[in-house]
C-alpha positions, -999 to 999 in steps of 0.1 A, spaced: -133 495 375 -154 484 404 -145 445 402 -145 431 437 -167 455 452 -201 441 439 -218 408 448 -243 395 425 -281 402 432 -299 372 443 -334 388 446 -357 394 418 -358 429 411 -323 433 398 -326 462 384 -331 477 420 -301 458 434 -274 472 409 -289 506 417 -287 498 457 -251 484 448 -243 516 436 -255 541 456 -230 524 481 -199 523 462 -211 562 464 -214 565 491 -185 546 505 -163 567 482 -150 539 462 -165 555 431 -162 593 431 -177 623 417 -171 628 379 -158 595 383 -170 573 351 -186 534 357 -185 509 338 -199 504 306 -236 488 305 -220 457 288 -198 451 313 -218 456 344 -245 431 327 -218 411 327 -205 411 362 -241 408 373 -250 378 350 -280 399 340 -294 415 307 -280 449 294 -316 460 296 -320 456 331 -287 478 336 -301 500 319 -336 504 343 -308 507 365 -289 533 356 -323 556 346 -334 553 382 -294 563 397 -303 591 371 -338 599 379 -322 602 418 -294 629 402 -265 603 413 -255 596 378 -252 616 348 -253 599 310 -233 616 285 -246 606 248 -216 588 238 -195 588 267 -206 564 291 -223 571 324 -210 591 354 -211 596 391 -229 633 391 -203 664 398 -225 677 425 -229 647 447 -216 655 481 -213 689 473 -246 705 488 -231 721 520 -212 744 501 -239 770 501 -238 810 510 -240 799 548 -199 783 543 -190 815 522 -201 832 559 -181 811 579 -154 810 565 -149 845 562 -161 852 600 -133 862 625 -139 831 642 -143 809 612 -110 793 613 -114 779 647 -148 770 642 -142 748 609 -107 734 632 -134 721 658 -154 704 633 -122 687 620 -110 679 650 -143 662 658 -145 644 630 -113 633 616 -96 622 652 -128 595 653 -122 591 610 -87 582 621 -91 557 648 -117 540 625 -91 540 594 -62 525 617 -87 500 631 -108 486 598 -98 504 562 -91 477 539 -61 468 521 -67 492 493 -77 522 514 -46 517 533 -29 524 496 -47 553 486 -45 566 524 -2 560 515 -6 574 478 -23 607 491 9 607 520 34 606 491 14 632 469 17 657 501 53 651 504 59 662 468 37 692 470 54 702 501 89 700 484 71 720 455 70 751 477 36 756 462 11 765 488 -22 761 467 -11 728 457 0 719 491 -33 724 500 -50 708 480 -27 677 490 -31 682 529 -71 681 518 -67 654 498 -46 629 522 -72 637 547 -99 627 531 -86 594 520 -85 588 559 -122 596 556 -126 576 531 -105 545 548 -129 550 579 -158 532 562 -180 557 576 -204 572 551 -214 600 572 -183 611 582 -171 608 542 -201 626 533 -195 655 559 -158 657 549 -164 658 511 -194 682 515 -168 705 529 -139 696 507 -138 737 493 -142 749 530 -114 723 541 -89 728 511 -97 774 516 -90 766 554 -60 749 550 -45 773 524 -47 804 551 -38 778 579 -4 774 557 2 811 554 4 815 585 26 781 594 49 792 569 58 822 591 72 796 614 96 772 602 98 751 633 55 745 633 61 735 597 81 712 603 58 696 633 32 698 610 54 672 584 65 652 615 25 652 626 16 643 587 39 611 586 28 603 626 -10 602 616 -2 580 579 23 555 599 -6 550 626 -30 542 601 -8 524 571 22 505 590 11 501 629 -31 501 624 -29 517 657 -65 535 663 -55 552 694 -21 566 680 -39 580 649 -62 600 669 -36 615 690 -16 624 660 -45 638 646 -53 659 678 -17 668 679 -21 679 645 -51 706 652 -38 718 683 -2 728 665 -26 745 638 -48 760 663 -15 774 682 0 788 656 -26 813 641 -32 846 644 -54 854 677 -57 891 672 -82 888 653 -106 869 681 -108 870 717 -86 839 733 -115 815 741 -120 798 710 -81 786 708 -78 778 746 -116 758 738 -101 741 712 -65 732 732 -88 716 764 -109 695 738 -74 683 725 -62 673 757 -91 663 774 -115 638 750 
């Protein structure tokens, strides 16, 4: 349920400020892809308006392709939203000698800044989900499963993203969420060639989600974070590029 993210609308067109409304909750990522809102009754309700004025509502979220209604089953954020920059151009990166490092400098670009937002302004409840996703990589970890590790490592660090209250960023990272969780998976095959990075990589983990969750400390969080992508960086396989790229990414670690 969204209850205590929406304010009433105080303007006339209502109808446009329950859309607005939730584009946001979209776009803020409190109300996810696939993810199923409320029924018409009981948004008219929380709005104090009429079900028919939902209801303009909701066609112009569907005209937009934001929503989707199933006859029957209610109405639901659309699968695809946030999803468009996973296109032939990714398929080519990612499979580029030089992909790796190249999607590790985006991430380190934009999750050190995700993280010193989340320790410094994610809300009570992001602060749980940010914790939740923590615990969820622990167990997946201990599963010896490395697609489902993964997806966990993925997962936790989008709920950062998500805690940063910064659309943009939460758009780029879920946008990339296939690239990220691909990524990640070959990052992990290679970690788990060395038992000692792995378990940096756990003590990095629980660094990052104690910065945000326990201490709110912004500039501890995006050191952990840039600790994090430099142990990554180091421990992958440079035959495969020239050095530059790694020793790039190990100055822009150190340095920003």
């Amino acid at each position: 349920m969204m209850t205590g993210y929406l304010s009433i609308p105080r303007v006339t067109r209502a109808a446009d400020v329950i859309m607005d409304q939730v584009e946001r909750l979209i776009l803020e990522g409190k109300v996810r892809p696939g993810q199923k809102l409320p029924s018409e009754r009981s948004l008219a309700e929380e709005f104090d308006v009429s079900r028919p004025t939902v209801r303009e509502a909701i066609q112009k979220l569907e005209a937009r392709g934001l929503v989707q209604r199933r006859h029957g089953g209610g109405t639901f954020v659309a699968e695809h939203v946030g999803s468009t920059f996973v296109d032939p151009m990714m398929t080519m990166i990612q499979r580029s000698p030089d992909g790796t490092f190249d999607i590790l400098e985006l991430r380190f670009a934009l999750e050190s800044v995700a993280a010193w937002l989340a320790a410094d302004r994610a809300t009570e409840r992001a602060r749980g989900n940010v914790q939740r996703r923590y615990h969820e990589l622990q167990a997946a970890v201990r599963s010896h499963d490395l697609h489902r590790e993964a997806k966990a490592d993925a997962e936790f660090h989008l709920a950062i993203a998500e805690a940063s209250q910064n659309g943009v960023i939460l758009h780029i990272m879920r946008s990339t969420f296939v690239l990220l969780e691909e990524s990640i998976v070959k990052n992990l095959a290679e970690l788990n060639l060395d038992r000692m990075k792995k378990q940096d990589l756990a003590l990095q983990h629980e660094a990052i989600y104690r910065a945000i969750v326990i201490d709110r400390d912004p500039v501890g969080a995006r050191n952990a974070v840039r600790q994090h992508m430099l142990t990554v960086s180091e421990s992958l396989d440079r035959e495969r590029l020239a050095d530059t790229k790694p020793r790039r990414l190990k100055e822009l670690t150190q340095s920003a």
